[in-house]
One Martini backbone bead per residue (centre of mass of N, CA, C, O) as a GRO file, in nm:
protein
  298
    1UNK     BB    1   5.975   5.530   8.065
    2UNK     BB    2   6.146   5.375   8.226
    3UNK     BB    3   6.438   5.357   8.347
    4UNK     BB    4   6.602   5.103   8.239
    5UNK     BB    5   6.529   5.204   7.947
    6UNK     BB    6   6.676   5.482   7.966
    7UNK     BB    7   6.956   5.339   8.038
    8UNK     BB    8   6.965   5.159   7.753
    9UNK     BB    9   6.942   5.376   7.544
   10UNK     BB   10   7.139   5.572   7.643
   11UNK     BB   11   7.387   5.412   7.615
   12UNK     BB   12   7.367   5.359   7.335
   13UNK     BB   13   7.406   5.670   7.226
   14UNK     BB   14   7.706   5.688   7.372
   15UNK     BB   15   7.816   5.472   7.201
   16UNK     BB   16   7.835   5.630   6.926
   17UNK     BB   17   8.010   5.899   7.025
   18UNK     BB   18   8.238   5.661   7.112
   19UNK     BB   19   8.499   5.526   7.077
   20UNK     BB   20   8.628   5.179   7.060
   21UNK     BB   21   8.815   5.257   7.360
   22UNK     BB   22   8.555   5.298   7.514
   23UNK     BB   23   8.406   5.205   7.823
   24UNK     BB   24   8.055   5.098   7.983
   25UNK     BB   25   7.941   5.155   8.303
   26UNK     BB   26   7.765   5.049   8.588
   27UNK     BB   27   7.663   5.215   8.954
   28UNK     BB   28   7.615   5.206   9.254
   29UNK     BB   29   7.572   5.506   9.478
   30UNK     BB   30   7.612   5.625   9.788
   31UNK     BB   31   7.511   5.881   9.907
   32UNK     BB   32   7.351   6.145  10.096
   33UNK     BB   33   7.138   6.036  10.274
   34UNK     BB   34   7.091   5.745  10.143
   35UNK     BB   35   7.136   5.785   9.823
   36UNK     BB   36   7.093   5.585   9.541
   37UNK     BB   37   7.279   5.625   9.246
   38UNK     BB   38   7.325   5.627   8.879
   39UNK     BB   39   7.624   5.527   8.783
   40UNK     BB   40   7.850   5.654   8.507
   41UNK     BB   41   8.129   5.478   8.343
   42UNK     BB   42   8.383   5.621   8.113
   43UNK     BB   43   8.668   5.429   7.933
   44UNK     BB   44   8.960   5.536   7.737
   45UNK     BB   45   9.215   5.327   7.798
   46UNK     BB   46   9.435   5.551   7.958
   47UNK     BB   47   9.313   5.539   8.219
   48UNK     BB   48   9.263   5.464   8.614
   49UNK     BB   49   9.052   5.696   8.622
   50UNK     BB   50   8.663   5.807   8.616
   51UNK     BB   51   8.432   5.942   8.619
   52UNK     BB   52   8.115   6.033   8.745
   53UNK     BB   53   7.788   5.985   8.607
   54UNK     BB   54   7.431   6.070   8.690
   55UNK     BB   55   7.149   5.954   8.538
   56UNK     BB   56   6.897   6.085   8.722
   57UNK     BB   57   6.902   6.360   8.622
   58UNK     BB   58   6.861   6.292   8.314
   59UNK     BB   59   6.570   6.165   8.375
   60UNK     BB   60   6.424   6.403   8.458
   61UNK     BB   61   6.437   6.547   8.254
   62UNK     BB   62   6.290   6.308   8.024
   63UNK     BB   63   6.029   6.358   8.204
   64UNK     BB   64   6.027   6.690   8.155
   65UNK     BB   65   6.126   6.654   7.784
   66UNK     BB   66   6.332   6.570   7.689
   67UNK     BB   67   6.567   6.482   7.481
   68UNK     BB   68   6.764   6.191   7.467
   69UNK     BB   69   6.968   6.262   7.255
   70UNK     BB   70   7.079   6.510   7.405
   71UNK     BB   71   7.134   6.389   7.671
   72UNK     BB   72   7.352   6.225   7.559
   73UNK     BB   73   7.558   6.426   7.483
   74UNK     BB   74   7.580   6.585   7.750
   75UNK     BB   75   7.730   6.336   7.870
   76UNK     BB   76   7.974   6.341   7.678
   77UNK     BB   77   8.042   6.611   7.737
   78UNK     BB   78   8.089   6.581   8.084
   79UNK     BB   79   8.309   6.365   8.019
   80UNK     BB   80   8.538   6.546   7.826
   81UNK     BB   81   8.543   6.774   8.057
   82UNK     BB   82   8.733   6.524   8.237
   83UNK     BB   83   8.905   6.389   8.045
   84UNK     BB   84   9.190   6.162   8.058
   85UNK     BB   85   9.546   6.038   7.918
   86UNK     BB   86   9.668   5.962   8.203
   87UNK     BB   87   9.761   5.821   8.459
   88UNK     BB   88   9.684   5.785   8.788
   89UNK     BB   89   9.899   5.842   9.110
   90UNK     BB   90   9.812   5.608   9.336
   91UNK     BB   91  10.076   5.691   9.516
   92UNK     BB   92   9.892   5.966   9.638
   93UNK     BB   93   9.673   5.769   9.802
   94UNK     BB   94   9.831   5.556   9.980
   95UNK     BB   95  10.059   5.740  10.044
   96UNK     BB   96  10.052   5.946  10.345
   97UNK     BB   97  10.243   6.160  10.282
   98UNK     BB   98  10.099   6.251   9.988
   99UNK     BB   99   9.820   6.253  10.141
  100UNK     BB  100   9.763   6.509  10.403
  101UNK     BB  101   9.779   6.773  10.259
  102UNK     BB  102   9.437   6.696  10.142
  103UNK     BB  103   9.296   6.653  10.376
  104UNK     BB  104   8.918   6.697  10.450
  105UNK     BB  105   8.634   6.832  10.568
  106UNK     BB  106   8.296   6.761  10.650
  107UNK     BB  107   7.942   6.742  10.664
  108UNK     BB  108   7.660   6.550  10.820
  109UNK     BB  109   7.430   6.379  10.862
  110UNK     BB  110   7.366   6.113  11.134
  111UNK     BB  111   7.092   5.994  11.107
  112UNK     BB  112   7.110   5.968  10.755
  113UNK     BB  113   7.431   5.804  10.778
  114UNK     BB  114   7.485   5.544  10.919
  115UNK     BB  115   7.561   5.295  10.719
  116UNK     BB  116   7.798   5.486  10.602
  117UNK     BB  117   7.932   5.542  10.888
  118UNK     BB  118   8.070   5.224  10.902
  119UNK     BB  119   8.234   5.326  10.638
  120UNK     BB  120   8.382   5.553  10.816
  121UNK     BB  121   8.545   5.808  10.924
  122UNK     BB  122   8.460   5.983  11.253
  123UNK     BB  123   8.245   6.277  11.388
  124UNK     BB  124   8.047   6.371  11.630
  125UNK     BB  125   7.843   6.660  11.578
  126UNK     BB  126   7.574   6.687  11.708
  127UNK     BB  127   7.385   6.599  11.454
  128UNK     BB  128   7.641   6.526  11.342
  129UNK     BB  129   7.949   6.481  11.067
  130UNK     BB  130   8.255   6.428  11.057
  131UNK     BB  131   8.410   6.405  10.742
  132UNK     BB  132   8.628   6.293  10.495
  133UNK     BB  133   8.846   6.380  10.213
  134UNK     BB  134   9.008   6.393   9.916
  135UNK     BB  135   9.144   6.647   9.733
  136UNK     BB  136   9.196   6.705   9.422
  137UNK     BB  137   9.444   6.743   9.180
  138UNK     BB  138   9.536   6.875   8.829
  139UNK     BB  139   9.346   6.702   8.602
  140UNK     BB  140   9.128   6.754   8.745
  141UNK     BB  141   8.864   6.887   8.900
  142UNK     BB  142   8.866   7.050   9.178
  143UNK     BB  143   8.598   6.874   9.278
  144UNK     BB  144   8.732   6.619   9.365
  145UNK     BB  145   8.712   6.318   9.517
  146UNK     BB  146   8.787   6.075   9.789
  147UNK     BB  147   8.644   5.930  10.006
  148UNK     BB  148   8.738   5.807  10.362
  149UNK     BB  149   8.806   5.497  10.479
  150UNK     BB  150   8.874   5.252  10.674
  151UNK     BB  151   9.076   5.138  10.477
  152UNK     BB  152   9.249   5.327  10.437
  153UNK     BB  153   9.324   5.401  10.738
  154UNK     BB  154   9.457   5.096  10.781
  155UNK     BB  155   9.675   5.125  10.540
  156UNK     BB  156   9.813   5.384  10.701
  157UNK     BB  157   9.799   5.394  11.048
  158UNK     BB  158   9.535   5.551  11.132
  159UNK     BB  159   9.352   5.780  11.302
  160UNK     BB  160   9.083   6.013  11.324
  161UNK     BB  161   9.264   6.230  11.517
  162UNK     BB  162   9.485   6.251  11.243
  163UNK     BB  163   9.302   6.348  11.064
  164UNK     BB  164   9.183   6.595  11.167
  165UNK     BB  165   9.431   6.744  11.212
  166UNK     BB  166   9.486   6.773  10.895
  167UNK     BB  167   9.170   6.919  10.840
  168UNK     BB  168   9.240   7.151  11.004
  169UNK     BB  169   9.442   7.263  10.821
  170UNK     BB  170   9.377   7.226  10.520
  171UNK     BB  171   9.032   7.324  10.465
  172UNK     BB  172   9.135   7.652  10.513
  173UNK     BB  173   9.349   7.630  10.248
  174UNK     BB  174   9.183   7.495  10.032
  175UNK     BB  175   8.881   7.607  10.162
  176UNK     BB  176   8.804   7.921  10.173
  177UNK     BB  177   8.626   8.143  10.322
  178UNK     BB  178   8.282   8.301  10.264
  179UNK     BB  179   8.121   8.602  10.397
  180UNK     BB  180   7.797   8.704  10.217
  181UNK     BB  181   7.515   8.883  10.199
  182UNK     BB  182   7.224   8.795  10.072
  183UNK     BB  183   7.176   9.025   9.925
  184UNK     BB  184   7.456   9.021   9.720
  185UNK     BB  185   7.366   8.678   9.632
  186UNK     BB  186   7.114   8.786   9.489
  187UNK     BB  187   7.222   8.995   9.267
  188UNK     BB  188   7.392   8.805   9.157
  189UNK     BB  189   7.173   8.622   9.053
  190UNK     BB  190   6.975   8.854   8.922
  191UNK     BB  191   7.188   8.905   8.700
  192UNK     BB  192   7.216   8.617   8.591
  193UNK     BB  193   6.938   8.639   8.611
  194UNK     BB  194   6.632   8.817   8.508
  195UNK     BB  195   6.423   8.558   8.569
  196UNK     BB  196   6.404   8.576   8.864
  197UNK     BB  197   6.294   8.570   9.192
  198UNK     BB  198   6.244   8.779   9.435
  199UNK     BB  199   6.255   8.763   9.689
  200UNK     BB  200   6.166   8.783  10.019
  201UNK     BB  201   6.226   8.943  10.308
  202UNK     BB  202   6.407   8.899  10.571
  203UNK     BB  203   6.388   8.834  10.854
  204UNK     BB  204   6.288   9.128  11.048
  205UNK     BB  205   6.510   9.262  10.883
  206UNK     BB  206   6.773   9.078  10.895
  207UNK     BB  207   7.073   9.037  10.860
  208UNK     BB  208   7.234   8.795  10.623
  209UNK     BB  209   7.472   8.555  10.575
  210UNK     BB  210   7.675   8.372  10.398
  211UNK     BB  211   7.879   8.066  10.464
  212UNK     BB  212   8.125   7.934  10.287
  213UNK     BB  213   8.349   7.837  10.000
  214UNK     BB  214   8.504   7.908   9.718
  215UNK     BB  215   8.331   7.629   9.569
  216UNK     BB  216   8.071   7.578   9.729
  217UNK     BB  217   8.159   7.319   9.886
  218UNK     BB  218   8.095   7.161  10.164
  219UNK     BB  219   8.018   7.484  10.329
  220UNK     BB  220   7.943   7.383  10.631
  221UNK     BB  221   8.198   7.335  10.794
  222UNK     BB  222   8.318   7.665  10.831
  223UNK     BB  223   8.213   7.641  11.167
  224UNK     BB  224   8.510   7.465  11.206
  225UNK     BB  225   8.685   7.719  11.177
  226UNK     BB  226   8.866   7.901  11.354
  227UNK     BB  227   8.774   8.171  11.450
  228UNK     BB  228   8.511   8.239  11.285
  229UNK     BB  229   8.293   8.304  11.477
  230UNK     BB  230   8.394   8.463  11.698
  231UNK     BB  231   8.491   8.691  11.527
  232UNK     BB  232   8.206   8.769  11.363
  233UNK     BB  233   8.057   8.793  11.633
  234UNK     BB  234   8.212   9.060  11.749
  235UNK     BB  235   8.130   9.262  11.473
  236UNK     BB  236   7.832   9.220  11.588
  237UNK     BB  237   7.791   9.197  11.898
  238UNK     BB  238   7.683   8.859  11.880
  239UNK     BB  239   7.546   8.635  11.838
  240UNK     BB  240   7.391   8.306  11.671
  241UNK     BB  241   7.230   8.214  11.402
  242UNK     BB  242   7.241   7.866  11.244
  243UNK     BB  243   7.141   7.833  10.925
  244UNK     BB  244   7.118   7.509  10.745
  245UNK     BB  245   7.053   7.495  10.416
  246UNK     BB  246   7.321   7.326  10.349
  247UNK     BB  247   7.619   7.150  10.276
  248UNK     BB  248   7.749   7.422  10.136
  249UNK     BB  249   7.570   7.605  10.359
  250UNK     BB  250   7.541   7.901  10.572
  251UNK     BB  251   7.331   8.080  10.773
  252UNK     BB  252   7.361   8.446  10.938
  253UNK     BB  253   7.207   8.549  11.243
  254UNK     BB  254   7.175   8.802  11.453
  255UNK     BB  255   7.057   8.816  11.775
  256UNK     BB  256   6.776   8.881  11.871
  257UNK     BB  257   6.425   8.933  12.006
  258UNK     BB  258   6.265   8.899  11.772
  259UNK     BB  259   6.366   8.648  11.726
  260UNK     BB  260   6.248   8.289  11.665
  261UNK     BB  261   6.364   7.995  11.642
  262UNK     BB  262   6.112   7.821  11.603
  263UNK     BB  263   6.083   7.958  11.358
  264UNK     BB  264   6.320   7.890  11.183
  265UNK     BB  265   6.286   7.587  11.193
  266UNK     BB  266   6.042   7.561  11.047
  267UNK     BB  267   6.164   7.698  10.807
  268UNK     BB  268   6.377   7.448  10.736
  269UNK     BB  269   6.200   7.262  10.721
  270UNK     BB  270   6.020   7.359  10.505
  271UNK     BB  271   6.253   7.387  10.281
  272UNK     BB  272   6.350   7.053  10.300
  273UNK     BB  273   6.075   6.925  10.215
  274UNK     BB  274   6.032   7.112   9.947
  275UNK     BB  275   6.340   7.266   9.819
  276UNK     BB  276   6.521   7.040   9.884
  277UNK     BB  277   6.759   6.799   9.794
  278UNK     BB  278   6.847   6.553   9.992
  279UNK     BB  279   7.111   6.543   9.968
  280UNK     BB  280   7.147   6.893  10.060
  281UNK     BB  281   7.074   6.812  10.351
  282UNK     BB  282   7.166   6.870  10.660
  283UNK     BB  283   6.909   6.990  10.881
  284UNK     BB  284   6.650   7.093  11.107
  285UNK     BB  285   6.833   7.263  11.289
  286UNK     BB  286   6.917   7.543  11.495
  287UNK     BB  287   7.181   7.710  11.554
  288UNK     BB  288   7.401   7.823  11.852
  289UNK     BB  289   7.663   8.112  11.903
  290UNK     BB  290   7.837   8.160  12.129
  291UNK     BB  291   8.015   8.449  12.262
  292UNK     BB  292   8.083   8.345  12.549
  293UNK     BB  293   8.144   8.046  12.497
  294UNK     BB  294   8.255   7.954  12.197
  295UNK     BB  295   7.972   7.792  12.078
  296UNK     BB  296   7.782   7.505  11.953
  297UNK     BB  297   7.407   7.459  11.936
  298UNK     BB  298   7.027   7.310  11.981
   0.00000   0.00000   0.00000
């Protein structure tokens, strides 16, 4: 079955688990790095903004041998676990007084969203981009959030600068940093999953450390929270090699003698080509943090 049969279909099994007054739309949405998704949109005439889901992954299932009416119903289940009753107040987002305090930043590879870069408010930083977005509060789920555009930022009266600003304060309050070695972070995976694979050694036998946020969510960024790396290299009395892992997340580790750089970006792209799916690369380069000049370099 082609994506656009299967498209056709799941909307025919969705809509019939639905109330007469809710209305079903499809748009495609570019997401990280290039990626064009088709996002579905169900309006249950109560409110005026309704979350996407995308068809894309459930179609992955589709192909990999799932049933199509399940995977219909699974969509209505993620409809309705974030489904509102009651209009979103809309001067909460245009009104920048009122959404200043919620604006936040990610990191997004720049070579890779060069397109989406030309309609969105942005900091070049080292092969990356600094990019904006309101991070949403209330009825929606915590990790909802509203990319920031150009045209927002004109009808705000704001400038780049003052973006920057307001996420340079906002965005370690509202989603704090959190530094756990890898080695916690894997038994914790194998605690929840039984049947996990058990990984090899970290490289060199050298401590890893996870750094994200509590959502885990775009903690790619935590890297340019104020004195965070600084404070963590003194803890350990060294340099600092930032391994990319994805947007959501980097790997810390210590600098040895032992480690060859070039050994690690061999392995970020060698992961990135092979392992993550493309919307969640940050980067094929491994990053050094001076602990002595207090930056980070490529």
């Amino acid at each position: 079955m082609t994506y656009q049969d299967f498209e056709s279909k799941i909307i025919e099994l969705i809509d019939t688990e639905l109330s007469d007054e809710c209305t079903i739309d499809t748009k495609p949405v570019i997401k990280n790095n290039g990626i064009t998704l088709h996002g579905l949109v169900i309006n249950n005439g109560k409110c005026n903004i309704s979350p996407t889901i995308y068809l894309d992954y459930y179609y992955k299932d589709f192909e990999n041998g799932a049933d199509i009416n399940k995977l219909a119903k699974q969509v209505v289940a993620q409809y309705k676990k974030f489904e509102l009753d009651e209009d979103f107040d809309i001067s909460i987002f245009t009104d920048y007084e009122k959404c200043k305090k919620r604006i936040s930043y990610k990191l997004i590879n720049y070579e890779q969203n060069k397109e989406l870069l030309e309609d969105i408010p942005h900091i070049k930083y080292l092969d990356l981009a600094i990019v904006f977005y309101y991070l949403l509060e209330g009825g929606l789920n915590e990790t909802s959030s509203i990319l920031i555009r150009n045209s927002h930022m004109e009808h705000w009266e704001v400038n780049t600068d003052d973006l920057m600003a307001q996420a340079q304060n906002n965005t370690p309050r509202l989603l704090q940093s959190e530094i756990r070695s890898l080695t916690d972070v894997v038994k914790e995976i194998l605690a929840d999953n039984p049947m996990a694979i058990t990984p090899e050694d970290e490289p060199m036998n050298q401590t890893m450390y996870v750094l994200t946020n509590k959502l885990k969510l775009y903690g790619a960024c935590c890297i340019l929270y104020k004195s965070l790396l600084e404070e963590f290299a003194e803890q350990q009395g060294c340099d600092l090699y930032i391994i990319p892992s994805s947007v959501h997340e980097v790997l810390l580790l210590p600098c040895s003698e032992e480690l060859d750089p070039e050994y690690l970006t061999s392995l970020v792209q060698e992961v990135n080509s092979s392992e993550l799916s493309t919307e969640d690369i940050l980067s094929d380069h491994v990053y050094l943090y001076s602990r002595k000049n207090k930056e980070i370099t490529y």
